[in-house]
N, C-alpha and C positions, 0 to 999 in steps of 0.2 A: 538490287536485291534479288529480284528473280534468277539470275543465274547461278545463285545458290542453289536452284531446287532441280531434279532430273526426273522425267516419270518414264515410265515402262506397262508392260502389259502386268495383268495381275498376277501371282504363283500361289499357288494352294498356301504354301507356307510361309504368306503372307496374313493370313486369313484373324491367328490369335493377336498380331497390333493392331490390324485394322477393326478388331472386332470393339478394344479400348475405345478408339474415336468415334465408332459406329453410336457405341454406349453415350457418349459423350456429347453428342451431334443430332442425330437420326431416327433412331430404332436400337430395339433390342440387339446387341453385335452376338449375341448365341444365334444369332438366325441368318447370319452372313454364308456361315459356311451351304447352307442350304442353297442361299440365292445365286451363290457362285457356281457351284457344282456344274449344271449346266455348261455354262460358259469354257469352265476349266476340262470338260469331257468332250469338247467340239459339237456339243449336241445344239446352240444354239448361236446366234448371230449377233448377241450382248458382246458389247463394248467394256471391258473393265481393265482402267489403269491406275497407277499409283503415281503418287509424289513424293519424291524421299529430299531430305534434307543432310548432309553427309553420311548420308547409308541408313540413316534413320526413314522410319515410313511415317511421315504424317500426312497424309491423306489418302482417298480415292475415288472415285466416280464410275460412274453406269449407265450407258443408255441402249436402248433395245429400236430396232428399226420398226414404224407402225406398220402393222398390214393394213394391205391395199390402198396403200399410198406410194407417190413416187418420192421415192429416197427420202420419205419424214421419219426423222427419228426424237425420239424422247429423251430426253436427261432425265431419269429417276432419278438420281442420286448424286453427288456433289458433297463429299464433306470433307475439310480441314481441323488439325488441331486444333481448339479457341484459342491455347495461348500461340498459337502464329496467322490469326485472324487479322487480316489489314499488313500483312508480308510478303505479298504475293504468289505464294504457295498455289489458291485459287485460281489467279490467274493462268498462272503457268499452268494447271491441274487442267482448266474449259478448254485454255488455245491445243494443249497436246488430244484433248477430246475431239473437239472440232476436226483435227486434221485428220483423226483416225478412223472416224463415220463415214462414210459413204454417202453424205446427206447433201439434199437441196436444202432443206428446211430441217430446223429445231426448233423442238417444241418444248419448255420448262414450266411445271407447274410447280407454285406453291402455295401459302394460303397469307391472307391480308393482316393474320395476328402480328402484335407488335413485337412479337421473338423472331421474326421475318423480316423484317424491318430492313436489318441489315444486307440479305439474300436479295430481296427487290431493290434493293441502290446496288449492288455488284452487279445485276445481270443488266439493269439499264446501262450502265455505266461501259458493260463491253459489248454495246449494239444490239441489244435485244429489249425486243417491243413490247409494250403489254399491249396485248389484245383482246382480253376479256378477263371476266369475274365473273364465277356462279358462283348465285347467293347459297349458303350453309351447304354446299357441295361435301362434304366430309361430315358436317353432321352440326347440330344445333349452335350458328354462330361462327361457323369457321366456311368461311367461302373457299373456291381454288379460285386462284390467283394467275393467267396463264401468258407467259411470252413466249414469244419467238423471234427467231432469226434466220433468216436468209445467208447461209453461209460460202453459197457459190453463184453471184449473179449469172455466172453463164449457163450453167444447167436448170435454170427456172424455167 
Protein backbone atom coordinates (compact mmCIF):
# COMPACT_ATOMS: atom_id res chain seq x y z
CA UNK A 1 0.00 0.00 0.00
CA UNK A 2 2.64 2.45 0.52
CA UNK A 3 3.54 2.92 -2.97
CA UNK A 4 0.34 4.30 -3.46
CA UNK A 5 1.57 7.52 -1.93
CA UNK A 6 4.49 10.16 -3.48
CA UNK A 7 5.57 13.26 -1.33
CA UNK A 8 7.53 16.30 -2.59
CA UNK A 9 8.63 19.50 -1.25
CA UNK A 10 5.62 21.86 -0.12
CA UNK A 11 4.15 24.70 -2.94
CA UNK A 12 2.38 27.74 -1.70
CA UNK A 13 -0.68 26.39 -3.60
CA UNK A 14 -0.81 23.67 -1.56
CA UNK A 15 -1.48 25.48 1.40
CA UNK A 16 -5.79 25.71 1.07
CA UNK A 17 -5.97 21.28 1.31
CA UNK A 18 -3.47 21.15 3.57
CA UNK A 19 -5.10 23.89 5.65
CA UNK A 20 -8.50 21.08 5.67
CA UNK A 21 -6.23 18.32 7.38
CA UNK A 22 -4.44 20.97 9.48
CA UNK A 23 -8.14 21.65 10.78
CA UNK A 24 -8.80 18.13 11.06
CA UNK A 25 -5.46 16.97 12.90
CA UNK A 26 -3.45 19.67 14.42
CA UNK A 27 -4.09 23.35 14.63
CA UNK A 28 -5.98 26.04 13.26
CA UNK A 29 -5.10 25.41 9.15
CA UNK A 30 -5.81 29.58 8.80
CA UNK A 31 -2.56 29.69 10.48
CA UNK A 32 -0.58 27.42 7.89
CA UNK A 33 -0.05 29.82 5.45
CA UNK A 34 1.85 31.95 7.97
CA UNK A 35 3.96 29.00 9.21
CA UNK A 36 4.98 28.22 5.81
CA UNK A 37 5.81 31.49 4.41
CA UNK A 38 9.18 31.48 5.79
CA UNK A 39 10.15 28.27 4.41
CA UNK A 40 8.51 29.01 0.94
CA UNK A 41 10.63 32.55 0.74
CA UNK A 42 14.14 30.67 1.42
CA UNK A 43 14.29 32.69 4.58
CA UNK A 44 14.51 29.59 6.75
CA UNK A 45 15.98 25.92 6.96
CA UNK A 46 12.32 24.30 7.82
CA UNK A 47 11.71 21.09 6.15
CA UNK A 48 8.13 20.87 4.70
CA UNK A 49 6.68 18.02 2.52
CA UNK A 50 3.57 16.54 1.38
CA UNK A 51 1.91 13.17 0.66
CA UNK A 52 -0.35 12.85 -2.11
CA UNK A 53 -2.32 9.99 -2.90
CA UNK A 54 -3.19 10.02 -6.83
CA UNK A 55 -2.51 13.72 -7.09
CA UNK A 56 -4.62 14.14 -4.16
CA UNK A 57 -2.72 15.96 -1.05
CA UNK A 58 -3.44 14.03 2.10
CA UNK A 59 -0.91 14.95 4.31
CA UNK A 60 2.27 16.84 5.40
CA UNK A 61 4.90 17.39 7.85
CA UNK A 62 7.57 20.02 9.35
CA UNK A 63 10.75 19.92 11.07
CA UNK A 64 13.13 22.92 11.74
CA UNK A 65 17.02 22.07 12.70
CA UNK A 66 17.60 23.03 16.69
CA UNK A 67 20.19 25.56 17.38
CA UNK A 68 23.35 24.90 18.74
CA UNK A 69 23.07 21.51 18.17
CA UNK A 70 24.83 19.16 15.95
CA UNK A 71 22.42 18.24 12.99
CA UNK A 72 19.17 17.71 15.81
CA UNK A 73 16.26 18.56 14.37
CA UNK A 74 12.55 18.59 15.45
CA UNK A 75 9.50 17.12 13.78
CA UNK A 76 6.85 19.82 14.65
CA UNK A 77 4.36 18.49 12.80
CA UNK A 78 3.22 15.28 11.14
CA UNK A 79 -0.33 14.97 9.94
CA UNK A 80 -2.50 12.72 7.83
CA UNK A 81 -6.00 12.44 6.56
CA UNK A 82 -7.98 10.37 9.63
CA UNK A 83 -9.77 8.67 7.12
CA UNK A 84 -6.20 7.11 5.67
CA UNK A 85 -4.93 6.69 9.33
CA UNK A 86 -3.30 3.11 9.49
CA UNK A 87 -2.51 3.23 5.22
CA UNK A 88 0.59 4.08 5.31
CA UNK A 89 0.50 7.62 4.05
CA UNK A 90 2.53 8.33 7.59
CA UNK A 91 4.88 6.17 7.08
CA UNK A 92 5.91 6.93 3.67
CA UNK A 93 5.28 10.94 4.87
CA UNK A 94 8.46 10.30 8.38
CA UNK A 95 10.76 8.00 5.96
CA UNK A 96 10.66 10.95 2.94
CA UNK A 97 11.29 13.28 6.13
CA UNK A 98 14.04 11.59 7.50
CA UNK A 99 15.84 11.46 4.37
CA UNK A 100 15.45 15.07 3.59
CA UNK A 101 17.04 16.64 7.22
CA UNK A 102 20.23 16.85 7.44
CA UNK A 103 19.98 15.24 10.85
CA UNK A 104 22.13 13.07 13.29
CA UNK A 105 19.17 12.94 15.71
CA UNK A 106 15.31 13.53 15.78
CA UNK A 107 13.59 14.79 18.21
CA UNK A 108 9.40 14.35 18.36
CA UNK A 109 7.36 15.70 21.03
CA UNK A 110 3.88 15.00 21.97
CA UNK A 111 1.78 14.89 24.75
CA UNK A 112 0.50 11.49 26.91
CA UNK A 113 -3.31 12.39 26.40
CA UNK A 114 -5.17 9.45 25.17
CA UNK A 115 -6.08 11.28 21.44
CA UNK A 116 -2.20 10.51 21.18
CA UNK A 117 -2.35 7.33 21.84
CA UNK A 118 -2.18 6.31 18.41
CA UNK A 119 0.94 9.10 17.47
CA UNK A 120 3.17 7.25 20.44
CA UNK A 121 2.49 3.54 18.93
CA UNK A 122 3.54 4.88 15.23
CA UNK A 123 6.74 6.66 16.28
CA UNK A 124 7.72 3.58 18.53
CA UNK A 125 6.92 1.40 15.99
CA UNK A 126 9.47 3.12 13.33
CA UNK A 127 12.55 3.18 15.86
CA UNK A 128 11.98 6.06 17.92
CA UNK A 129 12.52 6.05 21.60
CA UNK A 130 10.78 7.72 24.22
CA UNK A 131 13.00 9.46 26.31
CA UNK A 132 11.28 11.53 28.61
CA UNK A 133 8.06 13.21 29.95
CA UNK A 134 7.54 16.52 31.67
CA UNK A 135 4.87 16.60 33.87
CA UNK A 136 1.89 19.37 32.72
CA UNK A 137 4.63 20.83 30.19
CA UNK A 138 1.78 22.43 27.97
CA UNK A 139 -0.41 23.27 30.88
CA UNK A 140 -2.68 21.73 33.60
CA UNK A 141 -2.44 17.91 32.97
CA UNK A 142 -0.98 17.53 29.70
CA UNK A 143 2.68 16.44 29.99
CA UNK A 144 5.16 16.54 26.65
CA UNK A 145 5.79 13.29 25.76
CA UNK A 146 9.36 13.23 23.89
CA UNK A 147 11.28 10.64 21.49
CA UNK A 148 13.83 10.44 19.38
CA UNK A 149 15.88 8.83 16.86
CA UNK A 150 19.18 8.40 15.77
CA UNK A 151 18.83 8.49 12.00
CA UNK A 152 22.57 8.16 10.91
CA UNK A 153 24.72 5.88 13.06
CA UNK A 154 27.64 7.14 11.31
CA UNK A 155 27.56 10.78 12.00
CA UNK A 156 26.85 10.34 15.86
Amino acid sequence: MPDQYETRDLRESDIPALSTIADDTLFPGETLGEMVAPALAGESEDVWRVVSRGGALVGFAMAQPEPMTDRTWNLRAIAVSPELHGGGAGSVLLSAMEAAMSARLIVIDTTQLPEQDRARQFYTARGYTHVSTIPEFFGAGEDKVTFVKFVDEARR
